[in-house]
C-alpha positions in Angstrom: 21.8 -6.5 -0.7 18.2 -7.0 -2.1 14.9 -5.9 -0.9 11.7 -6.9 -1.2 8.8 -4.4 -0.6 4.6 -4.9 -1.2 3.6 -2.0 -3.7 0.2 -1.1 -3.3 -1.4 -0.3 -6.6 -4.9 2.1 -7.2 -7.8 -0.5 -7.8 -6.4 -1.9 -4.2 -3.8 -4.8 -5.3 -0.9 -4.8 -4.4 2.6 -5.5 -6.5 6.1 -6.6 -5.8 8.8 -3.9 -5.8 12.5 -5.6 -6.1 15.3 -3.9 -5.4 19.2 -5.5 -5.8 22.1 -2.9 -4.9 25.0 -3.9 -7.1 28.4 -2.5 -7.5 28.1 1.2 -8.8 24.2 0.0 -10.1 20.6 -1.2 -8.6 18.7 -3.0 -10.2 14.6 -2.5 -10.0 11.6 -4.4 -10.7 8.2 -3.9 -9.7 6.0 -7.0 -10.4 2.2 -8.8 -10.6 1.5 -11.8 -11.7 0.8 -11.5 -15.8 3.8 -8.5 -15.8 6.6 -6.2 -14.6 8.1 -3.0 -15.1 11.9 -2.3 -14.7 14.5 -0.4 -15.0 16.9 0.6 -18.2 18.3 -3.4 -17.6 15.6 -4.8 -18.9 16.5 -5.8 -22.8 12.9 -5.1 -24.5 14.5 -5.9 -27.7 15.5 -9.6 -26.5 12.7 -10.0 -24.7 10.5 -9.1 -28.3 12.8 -11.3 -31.0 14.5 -13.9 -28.9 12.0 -14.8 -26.4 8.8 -13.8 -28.2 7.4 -17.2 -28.0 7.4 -16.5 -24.1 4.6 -13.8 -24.1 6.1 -11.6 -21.6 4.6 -8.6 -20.3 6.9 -5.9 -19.4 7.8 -2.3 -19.5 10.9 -0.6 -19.1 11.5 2.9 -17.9 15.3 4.9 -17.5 16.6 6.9 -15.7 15.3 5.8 -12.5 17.1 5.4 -9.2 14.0 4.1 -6.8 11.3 1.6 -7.3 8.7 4.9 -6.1 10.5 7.0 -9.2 9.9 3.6 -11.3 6.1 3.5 -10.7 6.1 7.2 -11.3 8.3 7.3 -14.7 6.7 7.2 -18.2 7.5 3.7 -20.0 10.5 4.0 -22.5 9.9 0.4 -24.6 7.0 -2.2 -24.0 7.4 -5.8 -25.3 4.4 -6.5 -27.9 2.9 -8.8 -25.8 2.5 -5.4 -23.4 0.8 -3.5 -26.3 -1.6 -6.5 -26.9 -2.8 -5.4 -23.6 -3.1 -1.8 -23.9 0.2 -0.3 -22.4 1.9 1.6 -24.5 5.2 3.9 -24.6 4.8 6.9 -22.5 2.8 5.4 -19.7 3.7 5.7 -16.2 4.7 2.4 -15.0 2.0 2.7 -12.2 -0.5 2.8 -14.9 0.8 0.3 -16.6 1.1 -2.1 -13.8 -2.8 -1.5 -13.5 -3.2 -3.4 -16.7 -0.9 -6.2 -15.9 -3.4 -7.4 -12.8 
């Protein structure tokens, strides 16, 4: 099953929260336009040699079981693309998300 839920965000814009229940995993994504934030799936490392070229924005946080504890959990690896920007390791994904508008 997937679901698809508006995320409001603080300056009053609102992101994309994605949710896919797997077998024994869910998947979650919380996205804007430039960005996203997701969780321990997300390959940072592949995402910073492989598809550099590509510019992606992202975040990825672990540990996290909802797309509300996603927004709320500090950032565990950022691609460089994210750093260019200002987000950085540590950051709540809310927070980061606030960059990626």
């Amino acid at each position: 099953m997937m679901r698809m839920v508006p995320i409001p965000l603080a300056d009053g814009s609102t992101a994309l929260g994605v949710e896919v229940l797997l077998p024994k995993t869910t998947l979650l994504a919380v996205t804007t336009d430039k960005g996203y934030i997701m969780c321990g799936a997300l390959d940072v490392a592949l995402l910073n040699d492989r598809l550099k070229d590509r510019g992606i924005i992202a975040g990825r946080a672990v540990g996290v079981k909802t797309l509300e504890e996603l927004m709320q959990a500090p950032l565990e690896s950022v691609t460089g693309t994210a750093e260019a920007l200002g987000i950085t390791v540590g950051m709540k994904g809310a927070d980061a998300l606030l960059l990626m508008v």
